[in-house]
Backbone as CSV, one residue per row, in Angstrom:
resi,resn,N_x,N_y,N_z,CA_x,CA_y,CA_z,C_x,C_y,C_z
1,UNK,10.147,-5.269,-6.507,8.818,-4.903,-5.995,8.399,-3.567,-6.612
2,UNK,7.144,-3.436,-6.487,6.551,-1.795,-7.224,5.321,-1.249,-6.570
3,UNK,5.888,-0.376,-6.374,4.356,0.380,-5.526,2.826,0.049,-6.682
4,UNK,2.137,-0.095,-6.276,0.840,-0.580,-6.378,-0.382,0.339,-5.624
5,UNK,-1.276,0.765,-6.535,-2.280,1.323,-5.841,-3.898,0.224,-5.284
6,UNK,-4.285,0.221,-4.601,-5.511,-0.459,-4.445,-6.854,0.994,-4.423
7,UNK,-7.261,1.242,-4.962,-8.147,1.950,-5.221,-9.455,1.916,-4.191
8,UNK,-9.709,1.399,-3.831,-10.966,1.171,-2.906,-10.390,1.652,-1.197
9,UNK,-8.884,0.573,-1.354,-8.491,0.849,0.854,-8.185,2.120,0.872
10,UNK,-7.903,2.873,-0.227,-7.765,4.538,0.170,-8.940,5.703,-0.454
11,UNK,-10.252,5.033,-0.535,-11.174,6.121,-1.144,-11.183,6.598,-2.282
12,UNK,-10.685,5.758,-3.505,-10.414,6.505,-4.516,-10.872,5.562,-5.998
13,UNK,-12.343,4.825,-5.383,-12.475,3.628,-6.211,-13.220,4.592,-7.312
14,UNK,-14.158,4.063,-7.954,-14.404,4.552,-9.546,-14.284,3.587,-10.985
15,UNK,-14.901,4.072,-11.977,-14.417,3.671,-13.072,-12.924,2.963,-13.381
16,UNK,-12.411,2.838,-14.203,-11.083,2.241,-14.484,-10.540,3.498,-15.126
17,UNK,-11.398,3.889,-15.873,-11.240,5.250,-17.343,-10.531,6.465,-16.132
18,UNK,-11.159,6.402,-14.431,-10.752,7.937,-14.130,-9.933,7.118,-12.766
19,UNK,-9.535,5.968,-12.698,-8.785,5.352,-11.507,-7.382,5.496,-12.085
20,UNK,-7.012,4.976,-13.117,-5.886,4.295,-13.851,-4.873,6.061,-14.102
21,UNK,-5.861,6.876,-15.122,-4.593,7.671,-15.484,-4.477,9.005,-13.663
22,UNK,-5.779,8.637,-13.044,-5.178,9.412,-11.584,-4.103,8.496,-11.007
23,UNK,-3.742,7.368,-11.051,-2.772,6.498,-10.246,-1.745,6.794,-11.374
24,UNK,-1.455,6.726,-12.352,-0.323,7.261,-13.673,0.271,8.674,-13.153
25,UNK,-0.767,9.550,-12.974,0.225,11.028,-12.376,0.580,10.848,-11.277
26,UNK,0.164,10.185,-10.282,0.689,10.143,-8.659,1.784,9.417,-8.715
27,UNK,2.419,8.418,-10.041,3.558,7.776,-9.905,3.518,6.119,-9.420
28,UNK,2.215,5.690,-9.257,1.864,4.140,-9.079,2.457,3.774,-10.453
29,UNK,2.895,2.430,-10.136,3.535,1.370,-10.976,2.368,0.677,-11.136
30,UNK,1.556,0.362,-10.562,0.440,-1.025,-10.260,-0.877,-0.257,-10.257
31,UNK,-1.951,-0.798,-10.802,-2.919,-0.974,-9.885,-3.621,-2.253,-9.688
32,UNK,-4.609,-2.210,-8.528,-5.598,-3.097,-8.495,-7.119,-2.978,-9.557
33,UNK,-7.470,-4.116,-10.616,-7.874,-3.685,-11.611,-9.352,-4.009,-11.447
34,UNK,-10.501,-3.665,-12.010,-11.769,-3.858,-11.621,-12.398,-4.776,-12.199
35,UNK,-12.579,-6.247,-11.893,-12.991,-7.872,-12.806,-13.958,-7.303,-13.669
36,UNK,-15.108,-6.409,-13.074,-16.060,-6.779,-13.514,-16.589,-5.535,-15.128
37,UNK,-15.715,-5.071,-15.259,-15.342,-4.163,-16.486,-15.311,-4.577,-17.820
38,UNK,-15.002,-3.828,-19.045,-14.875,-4.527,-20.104,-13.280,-5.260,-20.334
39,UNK,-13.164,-6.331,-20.438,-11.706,-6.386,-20.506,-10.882,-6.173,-21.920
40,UNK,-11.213,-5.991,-22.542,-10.274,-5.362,-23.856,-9.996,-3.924,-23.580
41,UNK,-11.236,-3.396,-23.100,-11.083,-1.885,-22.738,-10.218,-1.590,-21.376
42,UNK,-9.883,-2.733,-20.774,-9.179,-2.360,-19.201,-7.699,-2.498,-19.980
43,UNK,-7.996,-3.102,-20.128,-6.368,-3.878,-20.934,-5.251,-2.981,-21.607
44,UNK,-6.198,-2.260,-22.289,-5.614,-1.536,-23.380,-5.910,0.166,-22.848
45,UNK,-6.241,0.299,-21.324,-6.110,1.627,-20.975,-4.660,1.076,-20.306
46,UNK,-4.459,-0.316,-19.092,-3.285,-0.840,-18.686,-2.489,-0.629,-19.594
47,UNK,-2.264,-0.950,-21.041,-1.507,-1.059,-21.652,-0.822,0.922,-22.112
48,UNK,-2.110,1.337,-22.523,-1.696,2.996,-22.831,-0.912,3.743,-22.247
49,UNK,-0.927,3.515,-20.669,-0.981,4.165,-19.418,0.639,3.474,-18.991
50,UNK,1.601,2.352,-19.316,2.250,1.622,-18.644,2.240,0.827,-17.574
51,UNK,0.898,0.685,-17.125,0.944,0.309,-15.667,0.856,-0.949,-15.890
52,UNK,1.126,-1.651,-14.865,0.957,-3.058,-14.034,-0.307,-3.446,-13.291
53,UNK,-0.529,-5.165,-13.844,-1.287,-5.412,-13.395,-1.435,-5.931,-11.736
54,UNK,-2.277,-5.183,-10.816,-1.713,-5.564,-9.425,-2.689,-7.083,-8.778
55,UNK,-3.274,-6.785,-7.764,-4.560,-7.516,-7.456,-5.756,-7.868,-7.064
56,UNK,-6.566,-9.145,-7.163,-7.723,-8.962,-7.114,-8.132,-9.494,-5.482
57,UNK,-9.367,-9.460,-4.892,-9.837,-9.963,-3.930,-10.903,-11.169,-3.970
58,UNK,-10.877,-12.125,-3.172,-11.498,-13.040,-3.270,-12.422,-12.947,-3.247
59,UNK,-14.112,-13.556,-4.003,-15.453,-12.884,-3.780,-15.694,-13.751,-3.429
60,UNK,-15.402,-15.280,-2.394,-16.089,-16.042,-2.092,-16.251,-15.708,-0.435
61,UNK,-17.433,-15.986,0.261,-17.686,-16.097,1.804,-17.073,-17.736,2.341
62,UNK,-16.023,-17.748,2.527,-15.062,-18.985,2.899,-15.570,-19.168,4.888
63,UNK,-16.076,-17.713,5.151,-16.235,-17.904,6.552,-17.214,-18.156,7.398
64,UNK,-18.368,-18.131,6.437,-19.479,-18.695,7.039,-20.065,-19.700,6.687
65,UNK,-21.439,-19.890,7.089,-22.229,-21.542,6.763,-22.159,-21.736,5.075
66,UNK,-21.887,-23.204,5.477,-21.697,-23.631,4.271,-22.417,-23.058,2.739
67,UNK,-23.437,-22.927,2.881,-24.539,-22.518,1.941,-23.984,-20.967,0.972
68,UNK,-23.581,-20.309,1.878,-22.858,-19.078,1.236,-21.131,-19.281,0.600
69,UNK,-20.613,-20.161,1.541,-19.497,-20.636,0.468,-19.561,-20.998,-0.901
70,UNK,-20.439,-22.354,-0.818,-20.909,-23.283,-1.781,-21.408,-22.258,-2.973
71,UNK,-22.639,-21.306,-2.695,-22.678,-20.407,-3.845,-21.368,-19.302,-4.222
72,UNK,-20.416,-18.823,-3.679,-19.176,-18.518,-4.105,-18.258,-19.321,-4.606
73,UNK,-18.438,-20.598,-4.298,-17.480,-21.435,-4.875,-18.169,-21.492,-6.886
74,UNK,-18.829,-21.686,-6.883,-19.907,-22.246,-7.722,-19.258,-20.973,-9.247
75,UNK,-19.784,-19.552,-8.597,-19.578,-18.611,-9.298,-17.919,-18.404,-9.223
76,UNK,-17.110,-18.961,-8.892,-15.750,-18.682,-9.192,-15.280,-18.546,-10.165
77,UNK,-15.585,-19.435,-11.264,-14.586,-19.588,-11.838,-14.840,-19.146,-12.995
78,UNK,-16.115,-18.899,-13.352,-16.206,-17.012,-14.203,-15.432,-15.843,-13.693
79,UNK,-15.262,-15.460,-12.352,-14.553,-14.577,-11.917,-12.877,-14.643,-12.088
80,UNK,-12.844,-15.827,-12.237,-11.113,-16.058,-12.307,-10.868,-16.174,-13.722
81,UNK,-11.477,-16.803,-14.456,-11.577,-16.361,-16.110,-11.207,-14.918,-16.416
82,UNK,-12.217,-14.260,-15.857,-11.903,-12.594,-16.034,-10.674,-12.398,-15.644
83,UNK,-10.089,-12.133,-14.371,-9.228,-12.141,-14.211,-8.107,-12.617,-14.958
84,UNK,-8.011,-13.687,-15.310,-7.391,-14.455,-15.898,-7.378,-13.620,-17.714
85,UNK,-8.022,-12.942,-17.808,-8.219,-12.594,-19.079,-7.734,-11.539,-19.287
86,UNK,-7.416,-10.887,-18.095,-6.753,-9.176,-17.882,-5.134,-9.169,-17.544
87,UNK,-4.886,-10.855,-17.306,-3.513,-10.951,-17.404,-2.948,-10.645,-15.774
88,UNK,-3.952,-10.413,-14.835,-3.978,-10.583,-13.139,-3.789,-12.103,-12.833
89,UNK,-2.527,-12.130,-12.190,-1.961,-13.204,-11.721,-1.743,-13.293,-10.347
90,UNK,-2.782,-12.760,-9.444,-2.656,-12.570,-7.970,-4.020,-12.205,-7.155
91,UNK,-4.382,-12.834,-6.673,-5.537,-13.173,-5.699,-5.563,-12.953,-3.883
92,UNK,-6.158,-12.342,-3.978,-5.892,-12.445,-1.915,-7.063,-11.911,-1.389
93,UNK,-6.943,-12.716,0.029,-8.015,-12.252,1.164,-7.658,-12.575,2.659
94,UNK,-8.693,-12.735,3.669,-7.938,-12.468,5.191,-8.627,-13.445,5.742
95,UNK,-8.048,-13.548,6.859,-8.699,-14.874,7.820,-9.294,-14.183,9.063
96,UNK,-10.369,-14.500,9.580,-10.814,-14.532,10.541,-10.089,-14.607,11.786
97,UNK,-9.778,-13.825,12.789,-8.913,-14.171,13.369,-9.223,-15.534,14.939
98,UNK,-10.757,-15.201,15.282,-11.050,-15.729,15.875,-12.552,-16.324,15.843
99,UNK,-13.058,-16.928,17.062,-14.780,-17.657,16.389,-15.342,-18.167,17.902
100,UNK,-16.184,-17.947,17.846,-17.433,-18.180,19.111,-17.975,-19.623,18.712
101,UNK,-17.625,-20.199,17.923,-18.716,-21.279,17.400,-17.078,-22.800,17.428
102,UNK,-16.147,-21.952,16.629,-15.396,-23.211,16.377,-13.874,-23.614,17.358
103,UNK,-13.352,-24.233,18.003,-12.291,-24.327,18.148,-11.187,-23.959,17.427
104,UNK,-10.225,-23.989,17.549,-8.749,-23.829,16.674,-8.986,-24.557,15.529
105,UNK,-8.458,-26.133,16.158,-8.356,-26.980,14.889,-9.642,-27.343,14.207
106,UNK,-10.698,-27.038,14.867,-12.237,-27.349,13.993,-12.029,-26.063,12.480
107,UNK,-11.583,-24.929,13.435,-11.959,-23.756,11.890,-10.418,-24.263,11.120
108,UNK,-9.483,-24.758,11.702,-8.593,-25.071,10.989,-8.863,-26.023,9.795
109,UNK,-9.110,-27.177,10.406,-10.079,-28.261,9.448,-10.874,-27.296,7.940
110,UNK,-11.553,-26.986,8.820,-12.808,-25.723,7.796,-11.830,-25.338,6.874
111,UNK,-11.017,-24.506,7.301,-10.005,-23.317,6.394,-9.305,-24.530,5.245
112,UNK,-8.757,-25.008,5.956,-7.983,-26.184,5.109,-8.862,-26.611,3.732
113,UNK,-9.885,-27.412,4.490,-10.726,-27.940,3.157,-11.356,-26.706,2.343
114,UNK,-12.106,-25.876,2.201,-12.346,-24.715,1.742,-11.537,-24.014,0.770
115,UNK,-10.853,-23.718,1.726,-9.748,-22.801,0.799,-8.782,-23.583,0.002
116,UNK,-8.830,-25.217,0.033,-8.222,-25.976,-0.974,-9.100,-26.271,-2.454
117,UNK,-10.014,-26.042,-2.095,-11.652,-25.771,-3.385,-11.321,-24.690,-4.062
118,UNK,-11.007,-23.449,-3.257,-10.547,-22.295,-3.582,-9.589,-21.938,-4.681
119,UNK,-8.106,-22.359,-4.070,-6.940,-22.599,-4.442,-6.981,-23.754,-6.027
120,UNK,-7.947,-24.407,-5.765,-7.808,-25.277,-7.255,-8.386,-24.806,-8.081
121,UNK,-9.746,-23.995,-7.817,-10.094,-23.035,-8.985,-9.388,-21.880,-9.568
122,UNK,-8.594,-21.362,-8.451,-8.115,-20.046,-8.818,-6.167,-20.833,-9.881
123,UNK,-5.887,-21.851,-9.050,-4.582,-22.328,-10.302,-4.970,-22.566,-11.189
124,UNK,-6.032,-23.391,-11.812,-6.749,-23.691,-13.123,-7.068,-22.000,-13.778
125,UNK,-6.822,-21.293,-13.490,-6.603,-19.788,-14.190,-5.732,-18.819,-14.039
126,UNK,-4.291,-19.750,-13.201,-3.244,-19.328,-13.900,-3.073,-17.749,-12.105
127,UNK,-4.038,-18.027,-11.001,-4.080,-17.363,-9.944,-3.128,-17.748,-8.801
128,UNK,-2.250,-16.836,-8.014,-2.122,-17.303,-6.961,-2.694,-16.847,-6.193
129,UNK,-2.642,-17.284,-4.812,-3.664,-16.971,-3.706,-3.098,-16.598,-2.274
130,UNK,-3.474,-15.458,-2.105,-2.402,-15.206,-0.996,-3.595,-14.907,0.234
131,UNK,-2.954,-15.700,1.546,-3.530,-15.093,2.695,-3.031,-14.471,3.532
132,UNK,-3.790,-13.891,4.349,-3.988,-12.967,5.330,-3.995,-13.094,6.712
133,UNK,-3.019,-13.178,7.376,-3.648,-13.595,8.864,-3.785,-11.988,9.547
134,UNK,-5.258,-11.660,10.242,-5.334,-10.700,11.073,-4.321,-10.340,12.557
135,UNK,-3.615,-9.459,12.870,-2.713,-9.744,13.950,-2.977,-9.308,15.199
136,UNK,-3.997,-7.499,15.642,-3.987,-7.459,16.671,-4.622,-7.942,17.785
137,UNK,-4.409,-8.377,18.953,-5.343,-8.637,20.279,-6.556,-7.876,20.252
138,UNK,-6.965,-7.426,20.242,-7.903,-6.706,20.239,-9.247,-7.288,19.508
139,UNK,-9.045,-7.508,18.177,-9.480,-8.931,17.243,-9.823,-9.675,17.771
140,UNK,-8.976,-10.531,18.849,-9.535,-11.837,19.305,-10.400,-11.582,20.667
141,UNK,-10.181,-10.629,21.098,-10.227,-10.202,22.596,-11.156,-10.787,23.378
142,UNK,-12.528,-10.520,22.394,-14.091,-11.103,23.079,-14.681,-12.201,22.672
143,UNK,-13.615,-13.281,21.782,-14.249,-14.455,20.970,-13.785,-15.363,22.044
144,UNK,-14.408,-16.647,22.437,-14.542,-17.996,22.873,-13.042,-18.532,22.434
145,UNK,-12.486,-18.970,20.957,-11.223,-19.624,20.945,-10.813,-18.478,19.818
146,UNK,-9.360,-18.266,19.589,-8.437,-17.971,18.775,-8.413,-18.737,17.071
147,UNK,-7.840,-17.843,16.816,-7.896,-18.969,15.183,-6.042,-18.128,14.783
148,UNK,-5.925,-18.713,13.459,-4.834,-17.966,13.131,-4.274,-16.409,13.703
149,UNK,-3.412,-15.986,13.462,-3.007,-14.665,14.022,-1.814,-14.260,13.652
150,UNK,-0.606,-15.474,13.723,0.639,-15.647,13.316,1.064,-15.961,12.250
151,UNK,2.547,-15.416,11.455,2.571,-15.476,10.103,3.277,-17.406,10.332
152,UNK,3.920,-17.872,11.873,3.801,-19.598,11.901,2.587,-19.915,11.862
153,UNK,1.557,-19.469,12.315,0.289,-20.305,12.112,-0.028,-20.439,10.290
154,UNK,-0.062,-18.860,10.250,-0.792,-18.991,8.821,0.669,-19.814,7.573
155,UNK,1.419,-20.346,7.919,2.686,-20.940,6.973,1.446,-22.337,7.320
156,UNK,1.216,-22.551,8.676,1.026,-24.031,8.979,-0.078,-24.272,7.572
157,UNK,-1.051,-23.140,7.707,-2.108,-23.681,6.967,-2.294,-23.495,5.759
158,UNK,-1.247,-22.915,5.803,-0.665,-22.687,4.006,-0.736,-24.097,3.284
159,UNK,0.665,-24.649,4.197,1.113,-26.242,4.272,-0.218,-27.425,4.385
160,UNK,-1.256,-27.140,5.028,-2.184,-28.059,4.957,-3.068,-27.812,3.685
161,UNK,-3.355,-26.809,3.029,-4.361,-26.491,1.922,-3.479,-27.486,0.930
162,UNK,-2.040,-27.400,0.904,-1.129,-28.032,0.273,-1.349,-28.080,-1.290
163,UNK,-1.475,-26.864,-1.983,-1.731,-26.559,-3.035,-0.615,-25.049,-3.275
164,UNK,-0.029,-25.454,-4.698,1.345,-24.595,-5.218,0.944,-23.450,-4.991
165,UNK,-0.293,-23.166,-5.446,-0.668,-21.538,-5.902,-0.805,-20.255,-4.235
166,UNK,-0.563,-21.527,-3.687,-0.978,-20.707,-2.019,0.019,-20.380,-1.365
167,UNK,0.168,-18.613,-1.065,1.095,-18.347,0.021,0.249,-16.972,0.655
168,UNK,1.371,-15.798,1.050,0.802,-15.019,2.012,0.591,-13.518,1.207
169,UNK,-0.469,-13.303,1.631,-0.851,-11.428,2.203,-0.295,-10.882,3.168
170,UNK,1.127,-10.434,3.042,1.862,-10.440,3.799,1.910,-8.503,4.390
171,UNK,1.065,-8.365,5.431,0.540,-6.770,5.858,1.703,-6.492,7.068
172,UNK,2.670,-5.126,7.015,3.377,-4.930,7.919,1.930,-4.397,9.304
173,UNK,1.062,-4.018,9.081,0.291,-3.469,10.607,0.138,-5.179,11.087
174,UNK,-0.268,-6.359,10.434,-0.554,-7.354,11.281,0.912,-7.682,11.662
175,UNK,1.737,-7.826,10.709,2.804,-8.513,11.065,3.280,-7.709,12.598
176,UNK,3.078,-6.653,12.568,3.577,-5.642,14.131,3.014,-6.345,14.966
177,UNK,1.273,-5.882,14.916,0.536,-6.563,15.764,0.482,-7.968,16.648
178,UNK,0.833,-8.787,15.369,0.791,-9.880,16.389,2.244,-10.283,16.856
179,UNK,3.161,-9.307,16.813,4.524,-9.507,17.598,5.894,-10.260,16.619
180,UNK,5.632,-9.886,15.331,6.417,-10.884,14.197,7.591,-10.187,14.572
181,UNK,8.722,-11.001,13.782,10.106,-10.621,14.092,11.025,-10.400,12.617
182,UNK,12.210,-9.970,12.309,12.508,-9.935,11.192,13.295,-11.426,10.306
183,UNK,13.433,-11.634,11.496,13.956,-13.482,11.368,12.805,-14.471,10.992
184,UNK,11.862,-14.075,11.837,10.356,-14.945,10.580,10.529,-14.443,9.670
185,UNK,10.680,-13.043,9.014,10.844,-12.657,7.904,11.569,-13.150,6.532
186,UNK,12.794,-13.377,7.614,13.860,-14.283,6.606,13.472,-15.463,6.229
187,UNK,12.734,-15.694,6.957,12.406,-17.263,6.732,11.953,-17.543,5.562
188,UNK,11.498,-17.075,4.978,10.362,-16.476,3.713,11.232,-16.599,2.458
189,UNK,10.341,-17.043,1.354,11.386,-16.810,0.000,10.019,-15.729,-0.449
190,UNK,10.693,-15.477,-1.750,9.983,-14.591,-2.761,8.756,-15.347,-3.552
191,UNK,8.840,-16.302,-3.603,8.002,-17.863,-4.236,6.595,-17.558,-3.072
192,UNK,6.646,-17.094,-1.672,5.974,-17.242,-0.581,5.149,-16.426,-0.500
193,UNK,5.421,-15.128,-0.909,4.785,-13.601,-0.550,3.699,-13.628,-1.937
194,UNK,2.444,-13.279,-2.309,1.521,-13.169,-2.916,1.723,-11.794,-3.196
195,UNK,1.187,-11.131,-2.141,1.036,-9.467,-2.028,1.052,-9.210,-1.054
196,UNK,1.951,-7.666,-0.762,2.347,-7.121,0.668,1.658,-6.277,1.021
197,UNK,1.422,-5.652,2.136,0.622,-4.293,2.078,1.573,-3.555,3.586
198,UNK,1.474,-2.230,3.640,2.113,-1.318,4.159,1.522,-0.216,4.417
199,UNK,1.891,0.097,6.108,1.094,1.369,6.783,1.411,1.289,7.941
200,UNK,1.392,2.136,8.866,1.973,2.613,10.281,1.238,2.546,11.092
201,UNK,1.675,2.430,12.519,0.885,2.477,13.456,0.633,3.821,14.270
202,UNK,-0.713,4.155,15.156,-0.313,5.572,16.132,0.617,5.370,17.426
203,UNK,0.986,6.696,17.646,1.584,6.405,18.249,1.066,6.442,19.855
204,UNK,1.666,6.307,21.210,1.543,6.220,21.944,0.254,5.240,22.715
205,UNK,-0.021,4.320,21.632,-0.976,2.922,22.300,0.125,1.946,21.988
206,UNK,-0.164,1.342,23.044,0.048,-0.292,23.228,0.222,-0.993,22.530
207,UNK,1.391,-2.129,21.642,1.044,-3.103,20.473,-0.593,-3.627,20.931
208,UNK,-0.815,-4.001,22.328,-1.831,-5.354,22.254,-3.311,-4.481,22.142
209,UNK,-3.165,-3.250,22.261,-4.420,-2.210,22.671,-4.584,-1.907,21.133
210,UNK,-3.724,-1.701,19.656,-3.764,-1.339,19.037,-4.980,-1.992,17.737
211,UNK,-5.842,-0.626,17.514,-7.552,-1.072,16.771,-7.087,-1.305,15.096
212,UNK,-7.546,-2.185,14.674,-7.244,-2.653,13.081,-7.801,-1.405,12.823
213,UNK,-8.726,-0.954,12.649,-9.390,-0.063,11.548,-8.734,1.270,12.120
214,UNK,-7.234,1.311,12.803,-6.731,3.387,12.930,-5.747,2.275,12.632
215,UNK,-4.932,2.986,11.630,-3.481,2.660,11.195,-3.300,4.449,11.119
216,UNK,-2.050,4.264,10.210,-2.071,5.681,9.630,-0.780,5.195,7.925
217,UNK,-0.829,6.237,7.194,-0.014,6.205,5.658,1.655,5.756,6.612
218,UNK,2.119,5.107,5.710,3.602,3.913,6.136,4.604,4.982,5.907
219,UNK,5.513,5.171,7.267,6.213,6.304,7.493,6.226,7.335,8.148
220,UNK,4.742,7.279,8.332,4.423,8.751,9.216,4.801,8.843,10.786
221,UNK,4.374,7.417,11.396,4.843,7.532,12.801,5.968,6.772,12.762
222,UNK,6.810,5.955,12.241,7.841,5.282,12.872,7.970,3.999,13.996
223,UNK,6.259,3.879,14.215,6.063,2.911,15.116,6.774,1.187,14.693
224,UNK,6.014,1.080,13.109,6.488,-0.097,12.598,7.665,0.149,12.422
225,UNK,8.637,-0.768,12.694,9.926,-0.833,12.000,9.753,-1.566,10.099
226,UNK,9.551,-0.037,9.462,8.845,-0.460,7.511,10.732,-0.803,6.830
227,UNK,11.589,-0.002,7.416,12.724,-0.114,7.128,13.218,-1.122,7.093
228,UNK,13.322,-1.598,8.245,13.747,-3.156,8.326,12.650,-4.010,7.688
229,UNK,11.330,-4.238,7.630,10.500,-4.984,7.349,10.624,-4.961,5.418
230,UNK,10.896,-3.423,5.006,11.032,-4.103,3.744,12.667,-4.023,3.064
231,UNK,13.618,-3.483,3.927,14.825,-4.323,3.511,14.959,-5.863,3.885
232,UNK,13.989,-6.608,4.754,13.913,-7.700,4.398,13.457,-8.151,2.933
233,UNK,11.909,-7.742,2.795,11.778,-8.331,1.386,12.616,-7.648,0.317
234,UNK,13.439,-6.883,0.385,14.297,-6.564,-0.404,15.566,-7.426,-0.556
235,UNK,16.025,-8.311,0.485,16.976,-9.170,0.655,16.868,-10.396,0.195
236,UNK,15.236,-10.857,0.105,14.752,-11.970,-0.343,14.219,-11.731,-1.700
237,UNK,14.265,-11.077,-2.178,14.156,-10.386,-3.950,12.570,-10.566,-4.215
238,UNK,11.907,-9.883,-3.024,10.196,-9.940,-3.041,10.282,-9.027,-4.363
239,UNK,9.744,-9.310,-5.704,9.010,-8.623,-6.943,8.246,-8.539,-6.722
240,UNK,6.923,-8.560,-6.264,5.646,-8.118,-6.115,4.944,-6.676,-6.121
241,UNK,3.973,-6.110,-6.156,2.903,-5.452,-6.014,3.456,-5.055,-4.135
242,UNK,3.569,-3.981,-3.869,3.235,-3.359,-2.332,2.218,-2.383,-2.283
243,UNK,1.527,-2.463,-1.600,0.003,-1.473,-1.822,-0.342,-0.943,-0.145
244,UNK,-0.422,0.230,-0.368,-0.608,1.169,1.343,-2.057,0.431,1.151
245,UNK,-2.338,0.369,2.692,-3.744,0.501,3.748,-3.607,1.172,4.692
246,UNK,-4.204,2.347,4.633,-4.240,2.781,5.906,-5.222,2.636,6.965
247,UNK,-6.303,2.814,6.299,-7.260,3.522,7.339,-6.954,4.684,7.958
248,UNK,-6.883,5.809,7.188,-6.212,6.767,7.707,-7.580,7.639,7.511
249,UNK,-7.701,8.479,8.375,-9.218,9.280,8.338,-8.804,10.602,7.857
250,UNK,-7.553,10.940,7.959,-7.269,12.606,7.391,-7.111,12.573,5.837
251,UNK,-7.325,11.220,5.223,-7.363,11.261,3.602,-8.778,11.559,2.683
252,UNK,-9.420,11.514,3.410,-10.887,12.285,3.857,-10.982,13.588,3.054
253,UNK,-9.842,14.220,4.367,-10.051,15.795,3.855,-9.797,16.363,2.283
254,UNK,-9.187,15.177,1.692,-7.878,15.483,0.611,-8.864,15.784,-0.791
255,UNK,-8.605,15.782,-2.062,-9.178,16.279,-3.043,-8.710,14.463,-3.810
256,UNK,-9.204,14.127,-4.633,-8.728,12.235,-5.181,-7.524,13.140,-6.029
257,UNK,-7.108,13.705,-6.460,-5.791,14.246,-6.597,-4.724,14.134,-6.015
258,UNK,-4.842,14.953,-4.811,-4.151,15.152,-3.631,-3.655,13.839,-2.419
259,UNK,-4.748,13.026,-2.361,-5.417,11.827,-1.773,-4.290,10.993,-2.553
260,UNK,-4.347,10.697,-4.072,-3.678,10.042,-4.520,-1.777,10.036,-4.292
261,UNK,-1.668,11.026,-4.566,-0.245,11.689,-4.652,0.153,11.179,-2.789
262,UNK,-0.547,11.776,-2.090,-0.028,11.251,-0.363,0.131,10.248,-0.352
263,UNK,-0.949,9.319,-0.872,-0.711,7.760,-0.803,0.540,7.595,-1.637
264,UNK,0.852,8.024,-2.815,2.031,7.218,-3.693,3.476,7.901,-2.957
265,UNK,3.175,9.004,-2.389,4.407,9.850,-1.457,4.904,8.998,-0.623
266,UNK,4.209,8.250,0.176,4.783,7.836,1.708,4.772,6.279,0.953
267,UNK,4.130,5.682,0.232,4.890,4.582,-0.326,6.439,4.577,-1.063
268,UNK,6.563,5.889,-1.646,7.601,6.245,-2.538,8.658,6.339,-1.038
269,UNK,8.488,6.671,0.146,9.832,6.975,1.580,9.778,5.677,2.095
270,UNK,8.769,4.857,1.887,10.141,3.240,2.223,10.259,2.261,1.146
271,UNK,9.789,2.594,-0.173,10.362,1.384,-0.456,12.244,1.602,-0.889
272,UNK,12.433,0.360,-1.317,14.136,0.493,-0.752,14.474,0.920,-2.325
């Protein structure tokens, strides 16, 4: 595995020309690279620089009325070309956790067929596709029915899209959240994990009280167990891209220097 920067979840998006060699001094292995750039010119700063190619995000609306899918589906597969052209071999996005409109198995149905449209454009360019299940209560709290949440749910619907290129966005704050264990963990091969992401919880709230958008940088509170969570994927020989999210509001204060270096610091104290 290799630390990986995502440029945007920590405030530090930009050009490629002033993203790439600030993630080079902070000590990132990876970054997340920008599709819509020149690609000979991304390529060959990737290439100057040593870095790795990390990943991209899905630009299709998979979650609403049909009409906005259908035009994301449409424009895909120019976007995965690009990609595909920068030598990015990894794709991901998140699920909805819950819905006022659909039952379980109705958005299940939905997700299934959808994201199997998805999944066949993005293998025809050489993409895998990793999802996301959202984990805390809080998420579902005020919606009508539940939808995914669990890393068993989201395997189930992995299994129904039933396409090679599909596995998980595998985030230690959801995995906390929705109560995962390190034995689901095991369960897991390296073939399974897409891309991981990593960050801490505050302390003194509640797992079920705990708000997606306050995490804090992975390490700082000790809430998640990151130790155990990534000497698991260390046991299962996860190679991938690991990339902090915090949502951390004191990265704010920082200088994109400084900002950078914290983020690659507290990724640099767990990985194994």
């Amino acid at each position: 595995m290799f630390g990986n920067l995502c440029p945007g979840a920590v405030g530090l998006g930009g050009p490629m020309a002033e993203v790439l060699p600030l993630a080079q001094r902070a000590g990132f292995v990876g970054v997340d690279p920008q599709v819509n750039e020149p690609v000979e010119e991304t390529l060959a700063l990737y290439q100057s620089l040593g870095l790795c190619m990390g990943s991209v995000g899905l630009p299709v609306e998979f979650r609403e009325a049909y009409p906005a899918f259908s035009d994301g589906l449409e424009k895909l597969p120019a976007f995965a070309e690009r990609a595909q052209a920068l030598g990015c071999t990894r794709c991901a996005t998140w699920l909805r956790p819950a819905s006022d409109a659909l039952t379980y198995r109705e958005n299940f149905r939905r997700h299934a067929h959808r994201l199997r449209s998805v999944a066949e454009v993005l293998g025809d360019h050489g993409l895998r596709f990793g999802l996301e299940f959202v984990g805390p209560a809080t998420s579902r709290r005020d919606k009508r029915c539940e939808f995914v949440h669990t890393l068993p749910q989201l395997l189930e619907l992995r299994d129904a899209i039933g396409q090679p290129n599909v596995g998980i966005l595998l985030d230690s704050w959801h995995w906390y959240t929705s109560g995962g264990t390190l034995d689901e963990l095991r369960q897991l091969r390296n073939e399974d994990i897409v891309l991981v992401h990593v960050n801490d919880a505050p302390q003194g709230v509640a797992v079920d009280e705990q708000l997606d958008n306050t995490r804090d940088l992975p390490g700082a509170t000790g809430v998640i167990d990151l130790a155990g969570f990534m000497g698991v994927l260390a046991e299962i020989g996860y190679d991938g891209p690991v990339t902090v999210e915090p949502f951390c509001k004191r990265l704010n204060d920082l200088s994109r220097e400084d900002r950078a270096q914290a983020v690659a610091d507290s990724l640099r104290s767990i990985l194994p």
